[in-house]
N, C-alpha and C positions, 0 to 999 in steps of 0.2 A: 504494500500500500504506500500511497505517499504520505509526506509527514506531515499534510494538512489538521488540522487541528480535531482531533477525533470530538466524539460525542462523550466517552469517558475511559480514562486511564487506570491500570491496576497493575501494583507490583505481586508478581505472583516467585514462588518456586518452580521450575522444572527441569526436570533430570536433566542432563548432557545429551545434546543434539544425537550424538552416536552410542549413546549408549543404549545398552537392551531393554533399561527402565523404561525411557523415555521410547521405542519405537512399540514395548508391551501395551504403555495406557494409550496413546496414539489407535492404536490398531483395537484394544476394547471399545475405546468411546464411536471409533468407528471417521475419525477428523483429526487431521494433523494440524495446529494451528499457526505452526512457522511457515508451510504451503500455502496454507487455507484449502488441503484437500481433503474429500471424503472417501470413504474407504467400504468396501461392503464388511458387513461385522455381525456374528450372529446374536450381537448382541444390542442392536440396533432400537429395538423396541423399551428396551432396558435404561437406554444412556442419553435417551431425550434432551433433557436438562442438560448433564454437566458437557454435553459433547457441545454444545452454544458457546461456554465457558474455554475449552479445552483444556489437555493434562494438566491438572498444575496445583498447587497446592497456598492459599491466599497468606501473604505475608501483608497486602495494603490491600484491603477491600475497593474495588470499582468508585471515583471517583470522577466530577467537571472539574478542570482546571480555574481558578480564578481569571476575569479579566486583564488582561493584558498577557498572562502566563501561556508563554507557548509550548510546544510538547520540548522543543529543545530543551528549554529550562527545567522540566520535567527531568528530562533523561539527564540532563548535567548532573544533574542534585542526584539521581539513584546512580548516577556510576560514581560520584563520589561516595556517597553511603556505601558501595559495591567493593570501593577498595579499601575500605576499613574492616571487611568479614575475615573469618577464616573460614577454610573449608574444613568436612567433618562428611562422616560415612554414620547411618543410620539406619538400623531392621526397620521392619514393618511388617503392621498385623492388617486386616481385615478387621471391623469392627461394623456393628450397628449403629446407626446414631437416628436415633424414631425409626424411621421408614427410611431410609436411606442404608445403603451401604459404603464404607468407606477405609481410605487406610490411616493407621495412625502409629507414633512411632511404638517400637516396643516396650522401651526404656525409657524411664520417669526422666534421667536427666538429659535424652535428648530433647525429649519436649518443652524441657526448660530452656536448654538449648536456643529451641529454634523460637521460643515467647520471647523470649529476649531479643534475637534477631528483628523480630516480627515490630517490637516495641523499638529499637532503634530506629526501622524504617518509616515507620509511622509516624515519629518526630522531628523524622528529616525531610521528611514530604509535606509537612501538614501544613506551613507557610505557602504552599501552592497550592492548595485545592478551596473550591469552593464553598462557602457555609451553608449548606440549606436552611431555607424558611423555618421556624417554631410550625409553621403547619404543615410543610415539607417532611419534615421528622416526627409530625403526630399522625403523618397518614401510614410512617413507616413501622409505627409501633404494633406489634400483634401477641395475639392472646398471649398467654404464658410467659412474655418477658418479662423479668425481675424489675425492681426497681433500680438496679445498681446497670443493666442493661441497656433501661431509659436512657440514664445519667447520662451515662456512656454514647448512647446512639448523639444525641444532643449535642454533647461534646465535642463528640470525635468523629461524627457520621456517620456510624456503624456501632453498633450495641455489643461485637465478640472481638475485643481488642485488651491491653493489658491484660490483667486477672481474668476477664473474662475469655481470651483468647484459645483457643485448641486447636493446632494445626492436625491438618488432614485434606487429604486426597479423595474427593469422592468418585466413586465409581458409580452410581446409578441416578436414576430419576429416584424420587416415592412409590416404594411398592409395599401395597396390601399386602401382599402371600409373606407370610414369616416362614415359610418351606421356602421358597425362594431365595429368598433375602440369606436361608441358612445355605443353599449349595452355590450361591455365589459366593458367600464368605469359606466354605469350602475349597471351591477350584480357587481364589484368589490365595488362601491360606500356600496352598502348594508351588504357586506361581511366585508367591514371596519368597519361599524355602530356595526353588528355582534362581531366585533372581541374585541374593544377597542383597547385603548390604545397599539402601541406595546412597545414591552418591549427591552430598548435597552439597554442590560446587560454586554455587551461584545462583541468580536469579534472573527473572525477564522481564523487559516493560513487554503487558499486553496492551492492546487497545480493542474500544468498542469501536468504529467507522464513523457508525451512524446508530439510533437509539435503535435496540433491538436486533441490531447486525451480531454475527457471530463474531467472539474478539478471537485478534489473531495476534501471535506473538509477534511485537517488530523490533526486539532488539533482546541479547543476551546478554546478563551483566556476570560477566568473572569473576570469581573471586581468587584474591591471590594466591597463584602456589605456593 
């Protein structure tokens, strides 16, 4: 795409371009989002939702940039945050989350890990995006969030950030069948043992295009070796 000024910006995780992480979730969700290609997948009916999204796992939730701030400014500020990381290697399980299936790390302190990360970026970006409306953030509020959620959405324009934060990987839309939801977290369980370690090397700016377009990855940020 070009670097006209998307509809909204998001720092996500995704595996290394060549790695087998990164061409396994590609090939389940059924859409590569560094292409922008689709893929046949028998898993199609399955990945509705996060295949929109593509592989990736959210360090800055989906945001508009402020007035005047262009996507350069954007990607300036995350390849400097990008050369302050380290890299680090991390299992992964299959989990439930409601009706959702998803991956998450194995180990308590990688996930601390990667909250931390997550909190770094989110403080180096936040001077660029823009604030939504008190009405904007009350039409985003839905049943079951906490109060401390609210705060947060309000705040920071997303309600699952700092303490509220849990990275992960989703792999499905919302599915009823909990039989389902158990043999995917089955064949994923295997496919992780398969995989090892993933390899969390760095991150990506994605973009939306346009409101509603599928975001595509347009830039890879490194982290130092």
């Amino acid at each position: 795409m070009s670097r006209a000024q998307p509809a909204r910006i998001a720092l996500y995780y995704a595996p290394p371009a060549m790695s087998a992480w990164w061409r396994a979730g590609c090939e389940w969700l059924g859409r590569d989002p560094e292409t922008n290609r689709n893929s046949a997948t028998s898993a199609a009916t399955l990945t509705r939702t996060p295949r929109r999204y593509g592989w990736h796992g959210t360090l800055v939730a989906p945001f508009r940039s402020q007035d005047g701030v262009s996507f350069r400014d954007v990607l300036a500020s995350a390849r400097e945050w990008a050369q302050g990381q380290a890299r680090f290697d991390m299992r992964m399980v299959p989990v439930e989350m409601g009706r959702f299936v998803a991956l998450q790390a194995v180990d308590h302190d990688d996930a601390q890990t990667v909250r931390m990360l997550a909190e770094s970026a989110l403080r180096a970006l936040d001077s660029l995006r823009a604030r939504p409306s008190r009405e904007e953030n009350e039409k985003r509020v839905t049943p079951g969030m906490s109060a401390r959620q609210i705060a947060l959405l309000h705040e920071w324009g997303y309600p699952y950030v700092l303490d509220e934060f849990r990275f992960h990987m989703t792999l499905t839309s919302s599915l009823d069948s909990a039989a389902l939801r158990r043999g995917i977290m089955e064949d994923w369980s295997a496919r992780c043992d398969a995989l090892g370690s993933m390899p969390f090397h760095g991150a990506a700016l994605f973009v939306e295009p346009e409101a509603g377009a599928p975001f595509e990855l347009v830039e890879r940020l490194p982290f130092p070796a």
